[in-house]
TORPAPA-334411 format. One record per residue (C-alpha): residue number from 1; x, y, z. Coordinates in steps of 0.05 Angstrom, whole numbers. Example, Ala and Ser with C-alpha at 12.3 -4.5 7.8 and 13.67 -1.06 7.14 Angstrom:
2
1  246  -90  156 .
2  273  -21  143 .
***
This chain:
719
1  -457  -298  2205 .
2  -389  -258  2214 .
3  -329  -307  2243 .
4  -313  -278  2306 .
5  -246  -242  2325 .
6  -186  -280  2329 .
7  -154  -274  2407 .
8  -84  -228  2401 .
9  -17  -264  2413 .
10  12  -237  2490 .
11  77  -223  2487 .
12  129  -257  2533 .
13  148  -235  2600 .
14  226  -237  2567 .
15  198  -183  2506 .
16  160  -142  2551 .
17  231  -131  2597 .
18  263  -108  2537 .
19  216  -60  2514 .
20  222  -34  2581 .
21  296  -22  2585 .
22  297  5  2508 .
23  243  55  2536 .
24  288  73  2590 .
25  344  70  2561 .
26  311  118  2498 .
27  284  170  2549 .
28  345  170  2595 .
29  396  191  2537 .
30  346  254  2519 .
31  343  272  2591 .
32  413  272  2587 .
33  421  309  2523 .
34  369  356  2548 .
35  399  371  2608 .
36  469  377  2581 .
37  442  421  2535 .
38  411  471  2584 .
39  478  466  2632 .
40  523  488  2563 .
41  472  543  2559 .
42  478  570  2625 .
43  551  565  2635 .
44  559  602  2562 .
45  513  655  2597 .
46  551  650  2660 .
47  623  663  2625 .
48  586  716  2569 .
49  605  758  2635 .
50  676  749  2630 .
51  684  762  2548 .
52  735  827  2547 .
53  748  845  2471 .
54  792  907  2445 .
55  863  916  2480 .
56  839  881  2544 .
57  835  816  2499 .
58  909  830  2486 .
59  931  829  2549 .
60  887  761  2564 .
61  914  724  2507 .
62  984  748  2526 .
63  973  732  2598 .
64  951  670  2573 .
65  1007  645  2545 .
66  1062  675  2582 .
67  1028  626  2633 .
68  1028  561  2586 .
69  1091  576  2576 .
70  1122  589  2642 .
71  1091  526  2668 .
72  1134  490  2610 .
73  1190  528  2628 .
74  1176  514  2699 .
75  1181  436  2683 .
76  1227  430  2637 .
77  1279  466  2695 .
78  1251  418  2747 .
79  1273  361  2693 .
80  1343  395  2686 .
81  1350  406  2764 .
82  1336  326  2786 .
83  1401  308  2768 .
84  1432  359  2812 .
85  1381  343  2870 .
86  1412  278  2876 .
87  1471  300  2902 .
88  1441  336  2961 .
89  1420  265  2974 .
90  1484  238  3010 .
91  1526  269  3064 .
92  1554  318  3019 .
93  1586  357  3081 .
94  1626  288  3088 .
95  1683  311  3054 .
96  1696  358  3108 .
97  1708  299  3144 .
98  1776  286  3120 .
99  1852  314  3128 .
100  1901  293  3084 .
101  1975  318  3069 .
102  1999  295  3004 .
103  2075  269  2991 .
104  2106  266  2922 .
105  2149  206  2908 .
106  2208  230  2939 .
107  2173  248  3004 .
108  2174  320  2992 .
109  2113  356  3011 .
110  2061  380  2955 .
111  1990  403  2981 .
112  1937  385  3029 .
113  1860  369  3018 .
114  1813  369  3064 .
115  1773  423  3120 .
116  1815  403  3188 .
117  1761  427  3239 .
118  1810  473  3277 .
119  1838  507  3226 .
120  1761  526  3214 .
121  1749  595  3240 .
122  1672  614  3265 .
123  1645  680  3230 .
124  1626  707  3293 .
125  1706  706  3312 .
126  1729  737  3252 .
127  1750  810  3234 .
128  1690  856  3222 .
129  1732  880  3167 .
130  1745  812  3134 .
131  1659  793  3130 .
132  1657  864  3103 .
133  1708  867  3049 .
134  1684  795  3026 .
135  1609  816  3019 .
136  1633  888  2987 .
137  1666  857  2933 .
138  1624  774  2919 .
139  1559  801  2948 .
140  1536  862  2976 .
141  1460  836  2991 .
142  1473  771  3026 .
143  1429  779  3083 .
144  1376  811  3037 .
145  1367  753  2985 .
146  1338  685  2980 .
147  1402  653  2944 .
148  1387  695  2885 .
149  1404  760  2877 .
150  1361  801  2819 .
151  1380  870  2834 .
152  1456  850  2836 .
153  1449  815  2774 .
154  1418  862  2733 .
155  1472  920  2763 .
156  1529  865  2745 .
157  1497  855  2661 .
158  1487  928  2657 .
159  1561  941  2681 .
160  1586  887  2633 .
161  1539  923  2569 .
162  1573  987  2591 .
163  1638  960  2596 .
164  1633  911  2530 .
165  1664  867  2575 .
166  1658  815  2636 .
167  1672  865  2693 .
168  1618  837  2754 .
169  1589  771  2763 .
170  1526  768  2776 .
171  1526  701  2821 .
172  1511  704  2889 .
173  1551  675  2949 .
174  1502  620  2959 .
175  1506  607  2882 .
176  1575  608  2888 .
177  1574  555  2952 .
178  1522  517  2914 .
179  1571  516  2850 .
180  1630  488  2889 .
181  1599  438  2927 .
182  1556  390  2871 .
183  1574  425  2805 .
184  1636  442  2772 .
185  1651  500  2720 .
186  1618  480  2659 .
187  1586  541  2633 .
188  1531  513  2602 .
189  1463  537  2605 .
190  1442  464  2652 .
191  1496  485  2698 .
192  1469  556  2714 .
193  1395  517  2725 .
194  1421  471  2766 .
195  1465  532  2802 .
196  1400  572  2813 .
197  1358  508  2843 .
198  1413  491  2882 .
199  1421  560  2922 .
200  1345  554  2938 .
201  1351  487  2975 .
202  1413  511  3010 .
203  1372  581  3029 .
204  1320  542  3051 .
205  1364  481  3085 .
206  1418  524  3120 .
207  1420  597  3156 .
208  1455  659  3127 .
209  1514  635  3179 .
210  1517  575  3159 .
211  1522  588  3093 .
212  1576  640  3089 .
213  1617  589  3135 .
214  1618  540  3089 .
215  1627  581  3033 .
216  1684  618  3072 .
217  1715  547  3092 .
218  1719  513  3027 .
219  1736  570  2972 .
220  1784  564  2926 .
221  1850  621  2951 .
222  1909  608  2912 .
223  1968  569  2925 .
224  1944  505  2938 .
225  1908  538  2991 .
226  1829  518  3002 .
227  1787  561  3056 .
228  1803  633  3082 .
229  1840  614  3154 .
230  1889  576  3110 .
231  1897  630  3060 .
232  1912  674  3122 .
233  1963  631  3139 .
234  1992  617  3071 .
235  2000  683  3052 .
236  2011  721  3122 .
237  2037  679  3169 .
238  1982  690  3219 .
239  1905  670  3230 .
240  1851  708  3189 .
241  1825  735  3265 .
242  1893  774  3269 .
243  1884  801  3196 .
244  1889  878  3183 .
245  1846  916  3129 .
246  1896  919  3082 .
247  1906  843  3086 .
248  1829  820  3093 .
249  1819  866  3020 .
250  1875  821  2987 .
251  1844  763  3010 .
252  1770  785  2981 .
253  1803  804  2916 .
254  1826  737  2910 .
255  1755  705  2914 .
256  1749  729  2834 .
257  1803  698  2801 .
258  1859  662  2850 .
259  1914  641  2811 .
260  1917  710  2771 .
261  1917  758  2843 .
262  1961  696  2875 .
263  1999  750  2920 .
264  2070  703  2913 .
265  2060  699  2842 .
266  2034  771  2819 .
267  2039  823  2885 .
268  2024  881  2842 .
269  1968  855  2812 .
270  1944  832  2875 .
271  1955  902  2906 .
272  1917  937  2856 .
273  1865  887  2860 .
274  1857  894  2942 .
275  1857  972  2927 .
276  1788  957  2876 .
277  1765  918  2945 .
278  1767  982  2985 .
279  1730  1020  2937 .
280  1672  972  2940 .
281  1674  976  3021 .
282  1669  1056  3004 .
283  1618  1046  2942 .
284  1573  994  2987 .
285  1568  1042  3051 .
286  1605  991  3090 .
287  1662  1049  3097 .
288  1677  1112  3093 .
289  1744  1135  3053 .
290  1785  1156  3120 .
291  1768  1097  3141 .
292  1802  1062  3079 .
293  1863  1104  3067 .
294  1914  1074  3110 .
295  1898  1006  3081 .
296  1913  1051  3015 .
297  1973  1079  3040 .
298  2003  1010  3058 .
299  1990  960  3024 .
300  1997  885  3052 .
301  2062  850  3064 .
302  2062  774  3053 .
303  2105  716  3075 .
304  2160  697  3012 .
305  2141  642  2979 .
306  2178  635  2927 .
307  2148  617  2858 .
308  2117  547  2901 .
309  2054  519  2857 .
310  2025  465  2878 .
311  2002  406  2824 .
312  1920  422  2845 .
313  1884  382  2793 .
314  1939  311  2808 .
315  1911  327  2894 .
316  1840  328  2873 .
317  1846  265  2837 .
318  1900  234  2897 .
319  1854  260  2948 .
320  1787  218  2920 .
321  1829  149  2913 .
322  1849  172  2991 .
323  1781  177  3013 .
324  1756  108  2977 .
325  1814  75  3012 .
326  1819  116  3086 .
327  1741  98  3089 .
328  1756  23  3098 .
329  1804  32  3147 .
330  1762  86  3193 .
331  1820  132  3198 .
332  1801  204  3156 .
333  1875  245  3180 .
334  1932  207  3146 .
335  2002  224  3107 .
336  1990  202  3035 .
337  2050  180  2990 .
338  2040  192  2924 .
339  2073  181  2860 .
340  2073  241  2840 .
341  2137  266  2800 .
342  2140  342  2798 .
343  2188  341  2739 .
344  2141  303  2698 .
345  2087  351  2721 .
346  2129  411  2709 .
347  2143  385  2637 .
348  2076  368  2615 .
349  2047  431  2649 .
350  2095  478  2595 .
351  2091  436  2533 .
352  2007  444  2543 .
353  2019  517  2549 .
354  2074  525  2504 .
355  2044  500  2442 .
356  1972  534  2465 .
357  2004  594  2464 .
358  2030  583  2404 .
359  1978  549  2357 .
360  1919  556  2407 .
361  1890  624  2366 .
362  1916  585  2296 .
363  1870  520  2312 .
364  1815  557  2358 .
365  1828  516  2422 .
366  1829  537  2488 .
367  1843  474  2538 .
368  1877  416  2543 .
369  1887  352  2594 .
370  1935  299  2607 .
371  1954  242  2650 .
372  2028  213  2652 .
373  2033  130  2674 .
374  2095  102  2688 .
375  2106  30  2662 .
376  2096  6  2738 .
377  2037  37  2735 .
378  2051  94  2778 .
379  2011  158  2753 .
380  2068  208  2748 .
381  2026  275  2726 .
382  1955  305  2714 .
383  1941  362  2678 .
384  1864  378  2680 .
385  1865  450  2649 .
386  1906  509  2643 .
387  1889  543  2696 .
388  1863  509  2762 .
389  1845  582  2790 .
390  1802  597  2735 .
391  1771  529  2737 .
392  1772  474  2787 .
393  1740  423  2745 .
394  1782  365  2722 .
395  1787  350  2651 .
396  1834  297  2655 .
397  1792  257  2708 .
398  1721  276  2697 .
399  1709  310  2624 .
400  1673  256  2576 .
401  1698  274  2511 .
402  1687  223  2447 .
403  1755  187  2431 .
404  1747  181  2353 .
405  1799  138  2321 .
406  1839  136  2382 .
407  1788  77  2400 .
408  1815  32  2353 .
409  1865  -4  2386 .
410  1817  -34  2427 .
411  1779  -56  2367 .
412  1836  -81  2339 .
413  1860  -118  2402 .
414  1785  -151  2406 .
415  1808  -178  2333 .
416  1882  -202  2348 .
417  1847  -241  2403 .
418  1807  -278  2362 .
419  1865  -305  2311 .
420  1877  -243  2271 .
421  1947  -215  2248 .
422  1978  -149  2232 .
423  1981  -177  2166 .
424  1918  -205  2157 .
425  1879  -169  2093 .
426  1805  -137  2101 .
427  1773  -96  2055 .
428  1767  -24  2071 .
429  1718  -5  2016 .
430  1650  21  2030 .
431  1611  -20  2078 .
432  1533  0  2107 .
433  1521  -20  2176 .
434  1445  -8  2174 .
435  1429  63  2164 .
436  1492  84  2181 .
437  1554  93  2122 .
438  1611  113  2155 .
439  1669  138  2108 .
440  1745  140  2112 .
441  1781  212  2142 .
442  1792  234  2062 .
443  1728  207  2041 .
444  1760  154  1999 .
445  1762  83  1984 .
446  1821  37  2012 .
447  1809  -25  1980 .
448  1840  -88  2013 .
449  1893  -65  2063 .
450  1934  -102  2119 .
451  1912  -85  2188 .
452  1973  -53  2207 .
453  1967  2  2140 .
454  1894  9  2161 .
455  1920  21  2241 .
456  1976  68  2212 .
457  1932  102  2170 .
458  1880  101  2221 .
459  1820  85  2159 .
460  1747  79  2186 .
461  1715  23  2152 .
462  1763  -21  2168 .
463  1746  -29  2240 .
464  1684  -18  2217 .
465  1684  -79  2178 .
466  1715  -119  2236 .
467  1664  -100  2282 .
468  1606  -117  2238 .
469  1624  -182  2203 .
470  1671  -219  2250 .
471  1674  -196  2319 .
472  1608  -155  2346 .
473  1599  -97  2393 .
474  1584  -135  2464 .
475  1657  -168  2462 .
476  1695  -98  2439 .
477  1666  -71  2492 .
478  1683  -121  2539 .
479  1758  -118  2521 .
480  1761  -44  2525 .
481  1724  -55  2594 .
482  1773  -109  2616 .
483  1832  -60  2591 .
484  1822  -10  2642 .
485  1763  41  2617 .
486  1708  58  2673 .
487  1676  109  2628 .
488  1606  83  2609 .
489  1610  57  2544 .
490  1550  60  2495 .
491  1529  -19  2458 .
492  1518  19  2392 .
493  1551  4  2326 .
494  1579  77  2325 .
495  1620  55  2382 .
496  1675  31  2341 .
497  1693  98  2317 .
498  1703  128  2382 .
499  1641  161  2399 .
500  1630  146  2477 .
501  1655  204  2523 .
502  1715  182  2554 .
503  1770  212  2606 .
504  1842  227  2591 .
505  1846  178  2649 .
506  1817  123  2618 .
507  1851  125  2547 .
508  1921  126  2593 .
509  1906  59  2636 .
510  1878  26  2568 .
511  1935  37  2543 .
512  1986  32  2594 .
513  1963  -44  2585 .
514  2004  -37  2513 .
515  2064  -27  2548 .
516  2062  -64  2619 .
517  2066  -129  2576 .
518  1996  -142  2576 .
519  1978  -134  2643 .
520  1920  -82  2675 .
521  1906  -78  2751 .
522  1973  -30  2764 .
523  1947  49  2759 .
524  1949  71  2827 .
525  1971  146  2859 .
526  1978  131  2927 .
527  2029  74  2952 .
528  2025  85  3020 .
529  1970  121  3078 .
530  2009  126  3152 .
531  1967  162  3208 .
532  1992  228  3237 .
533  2016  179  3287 .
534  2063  137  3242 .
535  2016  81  3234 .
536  2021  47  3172 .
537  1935  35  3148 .
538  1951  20  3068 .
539  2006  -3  3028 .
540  1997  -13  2960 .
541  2050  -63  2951 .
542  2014  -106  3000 .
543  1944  -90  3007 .
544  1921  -69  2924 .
545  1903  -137  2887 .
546  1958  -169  2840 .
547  1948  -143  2766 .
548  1927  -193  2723 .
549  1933  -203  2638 .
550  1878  -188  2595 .
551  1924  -188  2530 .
552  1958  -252  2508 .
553  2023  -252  2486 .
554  2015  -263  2416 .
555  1954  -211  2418 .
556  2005  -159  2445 .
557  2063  -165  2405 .
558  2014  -155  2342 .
559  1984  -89  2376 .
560  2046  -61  2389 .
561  2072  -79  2319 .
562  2014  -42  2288 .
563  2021  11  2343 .
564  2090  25  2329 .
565  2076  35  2256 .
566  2028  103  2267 .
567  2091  148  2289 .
568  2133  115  2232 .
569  2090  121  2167 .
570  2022  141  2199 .
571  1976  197  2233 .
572  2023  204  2279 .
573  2093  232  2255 .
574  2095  296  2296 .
575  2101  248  2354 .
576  2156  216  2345 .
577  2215  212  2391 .
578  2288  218  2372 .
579  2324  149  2377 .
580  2268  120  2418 .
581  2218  67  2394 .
582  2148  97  2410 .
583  2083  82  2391 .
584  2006  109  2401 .
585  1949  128  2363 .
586  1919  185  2342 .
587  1846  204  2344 .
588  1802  265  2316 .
589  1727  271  2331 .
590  1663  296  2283 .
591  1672  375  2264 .
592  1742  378  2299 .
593  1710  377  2365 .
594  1766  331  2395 .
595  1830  322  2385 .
596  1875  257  2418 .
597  1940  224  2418 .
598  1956  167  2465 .
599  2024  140  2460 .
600  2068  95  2501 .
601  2146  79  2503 .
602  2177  28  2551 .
603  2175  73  2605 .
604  2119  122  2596 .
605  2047  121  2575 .
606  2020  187  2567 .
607  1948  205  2532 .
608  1944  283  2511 .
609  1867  312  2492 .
610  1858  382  2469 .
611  1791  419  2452 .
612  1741  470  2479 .
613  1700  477  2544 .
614  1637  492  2499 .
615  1649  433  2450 .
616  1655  481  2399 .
617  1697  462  2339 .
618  1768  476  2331 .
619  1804  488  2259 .
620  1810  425  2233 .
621  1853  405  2287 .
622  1869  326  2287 .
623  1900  283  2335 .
624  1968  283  2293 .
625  1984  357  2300 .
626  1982  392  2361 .
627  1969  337  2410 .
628  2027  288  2382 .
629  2064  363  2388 .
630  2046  364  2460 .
631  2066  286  2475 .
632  2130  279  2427 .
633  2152  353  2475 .
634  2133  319  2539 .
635  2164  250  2525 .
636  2226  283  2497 .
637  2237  307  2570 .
638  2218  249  2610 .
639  2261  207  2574 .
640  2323  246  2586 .
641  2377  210  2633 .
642  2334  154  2646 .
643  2344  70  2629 .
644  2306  62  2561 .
645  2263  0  2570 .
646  2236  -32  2500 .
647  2158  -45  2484 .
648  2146  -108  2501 .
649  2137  -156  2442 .
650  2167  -104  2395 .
651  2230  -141  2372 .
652  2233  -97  2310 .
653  2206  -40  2306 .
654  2169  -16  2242 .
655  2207  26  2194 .
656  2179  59  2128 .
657  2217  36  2062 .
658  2218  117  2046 .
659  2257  128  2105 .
660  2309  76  2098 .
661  2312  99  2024 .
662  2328  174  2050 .
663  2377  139  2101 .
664  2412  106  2044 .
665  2408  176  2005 .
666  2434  213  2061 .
667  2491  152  2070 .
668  2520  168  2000 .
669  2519  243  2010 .
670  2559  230  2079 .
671  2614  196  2035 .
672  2614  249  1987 .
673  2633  304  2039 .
674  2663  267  2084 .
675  2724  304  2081 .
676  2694  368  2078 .
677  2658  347  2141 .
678  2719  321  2175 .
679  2758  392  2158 .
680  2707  432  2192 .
681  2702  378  2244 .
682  2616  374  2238 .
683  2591  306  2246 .
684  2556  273  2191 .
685  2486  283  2170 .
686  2466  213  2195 .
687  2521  159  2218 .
688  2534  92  2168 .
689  2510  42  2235 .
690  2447  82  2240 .
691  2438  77  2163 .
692  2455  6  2159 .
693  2402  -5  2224 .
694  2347  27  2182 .
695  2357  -20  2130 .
696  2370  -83  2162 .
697  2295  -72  2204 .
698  2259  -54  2133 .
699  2286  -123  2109 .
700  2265  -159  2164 .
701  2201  -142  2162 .
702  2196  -151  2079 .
703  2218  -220  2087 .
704  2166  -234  2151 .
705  2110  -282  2116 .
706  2039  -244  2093 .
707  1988  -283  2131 .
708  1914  -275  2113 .
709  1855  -262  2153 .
710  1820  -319  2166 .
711  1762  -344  2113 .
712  1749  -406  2126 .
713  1667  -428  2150 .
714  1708  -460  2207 .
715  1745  -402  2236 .
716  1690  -350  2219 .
717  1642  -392  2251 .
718  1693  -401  2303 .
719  1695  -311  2308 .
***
């Protein structure tokens, strides 16, 4: 008999729940796949519709990417544009708010800043000929734009093809209002972004009125003069609503270029530029040419003003310390004194333009900025540019251009600080700081030098080496922040060589501290604000803080030792003075973009930058040529009929043994025609005291002792 069946095992509740869900889960993913499947099947159906081949494909694919691209475009402008945005931020009308008259040191009237409210004229109260000639000549379809005008740009670039030259501009008035108030006159590709942005908020912010008032109130005119009612004045003695035709065209043709159709400086030019601003009125159906011909026939007549010029760039700088100090004490119409010396001005205005004129073609620079600091601390001059008509923008105050070598001395003040000497011996052979191999200025090695012969000589690795193996980035920046310099300063290791963007202004308060014994806290412009009223609101002698040191005394007389050395037997013998002790340092940037020389005396610190707009290169122009030129010229003058004070700590001032030995040279060929000399009655070449002066300094500083640079664990520890 078979065994019966064996009973089949049951399977767990636990088993049978995960069959389930692997069923489930199984026959869920091919529903999915399936239905995926028949939705990628339909839509390619759907868009078979839209498939365009031949030329039509062309134009899709084109279309295509002209839009990719445009929406880059788009963002990357919107990127570039922020910064500009900010601005509009604030009460950027505010500046409106104030009314200042400048006085220079000697109480003499030099300029006003500021929109006084009733000197502001309404549009709808001024000459129909005045808006007319004005929109003729800067913008002809004002009312018809939205802050950007295509039409009149293209006309203006095919005018300036034709012409092979820059004869229109293409910006409109609102690109124009937009430039003055929140950008300045860069010409750089960001600016003109920013520019274009800018006039479509304003559009959109502010009416046609409103917008020509401002633009009317605050332009640029000549002579010192800002705004058309005070142009009016200025140049005709009367208010722009009593202005005739031929005076409301000179007055548009100065909207171009001020300084150059000035009226008291050029009245030809400015004739023949107000007779250009007629034929517009005629050209733009504004006028007809009867109605134009008298203002032909006679020409404007303006008040004589002499050759007056007033210092523009030194009032724009004057007018922002007023503002930061008025605004504490409520009161935004005050008399500023100044220290302003128009002398000094005068002087460093011509050597800039003397020796760019001269050797500006030979080394392919076109600008140049400088700031003048008395030992007090009294900012004597400010040169931002060449010409503040062509551009407004301050290079001595607001440019950021890399200092190169002319950096070192705050390096080299970080290290006297922390028990260096002038004398002290580092190595200025090739050193690696990371990736980064900087070399020497003639791509040699120096081997151990002194620190003075590696100041003088102004060789790279040295500070290099200082930075890197004894003293460390955080405290040269600190010194050079303690010294004076407000420019932002990068914490990178290239820092030593000079690459942060820095003003003129800065690099002359650094090292104004070189020669006011130590001491920062001093730069100021203004010494005194009194109301229209006589009230006295600031006094610097009272109300500015008390400088304080940041140099010790030992620290200084070793800077100025080495200091003194770079116009003696260093970079810097083009700067220096007859029979006055000077001292400075030179500095010269990657590719001859930059070129520096900051230099100090016992009265005078002045730093002198020259270079390009565009940062483009110059031709192999250092620091030691044309800007110790443009100081040694300068200081040559301001040190004429004055006390000589001496640098502080400098008891003797470094003297090269080659120069003593030609002093002694040129002693023995004094002797040997001394009678010839006394027959014709010349004076010698060089007298015996100054001879036996030479020598006597040379010896002293032979026989000073050599000290080493510290190498002890101790003291390095100690650094």
């Amino acid at each position: 008999m078979a065994s019966p069946l064996k009973p089949r095992k049951r399977r767990g509740p636990i088993a049978a729940r995960l069959l389930a869900a692997d069923a489930w889960f199984d026959s869920s993913l091919y529903e999915i796949g399936f239905k995926a499947r028949r939705f990628w099947e339909a839509a390619t159906i759907f868009f078979r519709r839209f498939r365009v081949s031949g030329w039509r494909r062309g134009v899709v694919e084109l279309s295509s990417e002209a839009f990719t691209l445009g929406a880059g475009g788009i963002v990357v402008m919107l990127a570039l544009a922020l910064p500009a945005f900010q601005e509009t931020a604030g009460d950027w009308r505010a500046q409106g708010d104030f009314a200042v008259t400048f006085l220079d040191r000697y109480g003499n009237e030099i300029g006003q800043r500021g929109i006084i409210q009733r000197d502001s004229v309404p549009v709808d109260e001024m000459p129909d000929q005045v808006i007319k000639a004005v929109l003729a000549t800067e913008d002809r379809r004002f009312f018809d734009h939205h802050g950007i005008d295509a039409l009149g740009l293209s006309r203006a670039i095919f005018e300036n093809v034709r012409a092979n030259s820059v004869v229109q501009g293409g910006s409109s008035i609102t690109q124009q209002l937009a430039k003055n108030l929140f950008l300045t006159n860069e010409r750089t590709l960001e600016r003109k972004i920013k520019e274009a942005f800018l006039s479509l908020w304003l559009e959109a912010n502010l009416s046609k009125k409103e917008i020509l008032q401002l633009y009317l109130d605050r332009v640029y005119m000549g002579g010192g003069t800002f705004g058309i009612e005070a142009a009016a004045d200025f140049y005709f003695g009367k208010s722009v609503k009593d202005l005739n035709l031929a005076e409301a065209a000179m007055l548009a043709g100065l909207f171009k270029a001020p300084t150059k159709y000035a009226p008291h400086i050029n009245l030809p030019a400015a004739r023949a530029r107000a007779n250009v601003v007629l034929s517009n009125l005629v050209e733009a159906g504004f006028m007809s040419e009867g109605q134009v011909l008298q203002a032909r026939l006679h020409p404007a007549e303006i008040v004589d003003r002499g050759e007056q010029k007033s210092p523009d760039y030194y009032l724009d700088w004057a007018f922002e310390e007023v503002k930061k100090i008025a605004a504490k004490s409520g009161q935004h119409s005050v008399v500023a004194h100044t220290t302003f010396d128009a002398n000094i001005q005068k002087a460093a205005e011509e050597s800039m333009e003397f020796h760019l004129r001269q050797f500006g073609k030979e080394y392919n620079v076109t600008e140049g900025a400088m700031v003048v600091i008395e030992t007090n601390g009294a900012v004597r001059a400010i040169v931002g540019g060449r010409d503040y008509g062509a551009s407004q923008f301050n290079r001595a105050t607001k440019a950021l251009r890399q200092s190169g070598s002319s950096f070192k001395p705050y390096i080299y003040a970080t290290a006297m600080e922390h028990g260096f000497t002038p004398d002290s011996v580092v190595s200025g052979g090739p050193i690696s700081w990371g990736s980064w191999s900087p070399h020497n200025y003639n791509g040699g090695s120096a081997g151990k030098v002194t620190l003075i012969t590696a100041m003088a000589k102004s060789i790279n690795t040295v500070p290099v080496r200082l930075a890197k193996d004894y003293l460390g980035i955080k405290p040269i920046k600190a010194m050079a922040e303690a010294m004076g310099v407000e420019s932002p300063l990068e914490s990178h290791k290239t820092m030593v060589l000079g690459t942060s963007g820095m003003t003129v202004m800065d690099q002359a308060t650094g090292y104004s501290v070189f020669a006011q014994n130590g001491f920062v806290g001093s730069r100021h412009g203004i010494t005194q604000l009194v109301t229209r009223t006589g009230d006295v609101v600031y006094d610097f002698t009272k109300d500015a803080p008390p400088p304080h040191r940041v140099l010790s005394q030992q620290a200084l007389k070793s800077m100025n030792t080495m200091l003194a050395a770079v116009p003696v037997m260093g970079t810097a013998r083009r700067a220096a003075l007859p029979n006055i002790v000077s001292a400075g340092k030179t500095g010269t940037t990657q590719s001859y973009r930059d070129a520096w020389y900051v230099g100090f005396t016992g009265n005078y610190t002045a730093a002198v930058w020259l270079g390009n707009d565009d940062f483009t290169p110059t031709n192999n122009m250092t620091g030691g040529s044309l800007p110790a030129m443009v100081w040694q010229r300068l200081m040559v003058y301001a040190h004429q009929n004055i006390d000589l004070k001496p640098i502080p700590g400098l008891d003797h001032p470094f003297v090269d043994e080659k120069i003593a030995a030609k002093a002694e040279e040129a002693e023995k060929k004094n002797a040997e025609q001394a009678a010839a000399n006394a027959a014709a009655e010349r004076p010698p070449v060089l007298s015996s005291q100054t001879t036996r002066t030479l020598r006597d300094i040379t010896r002293l500083f032979q026989s000073a002792p050599v000290l080493q640079a510290p190498t002890t664990p101790e003291t390095l520890s100690a650094l």
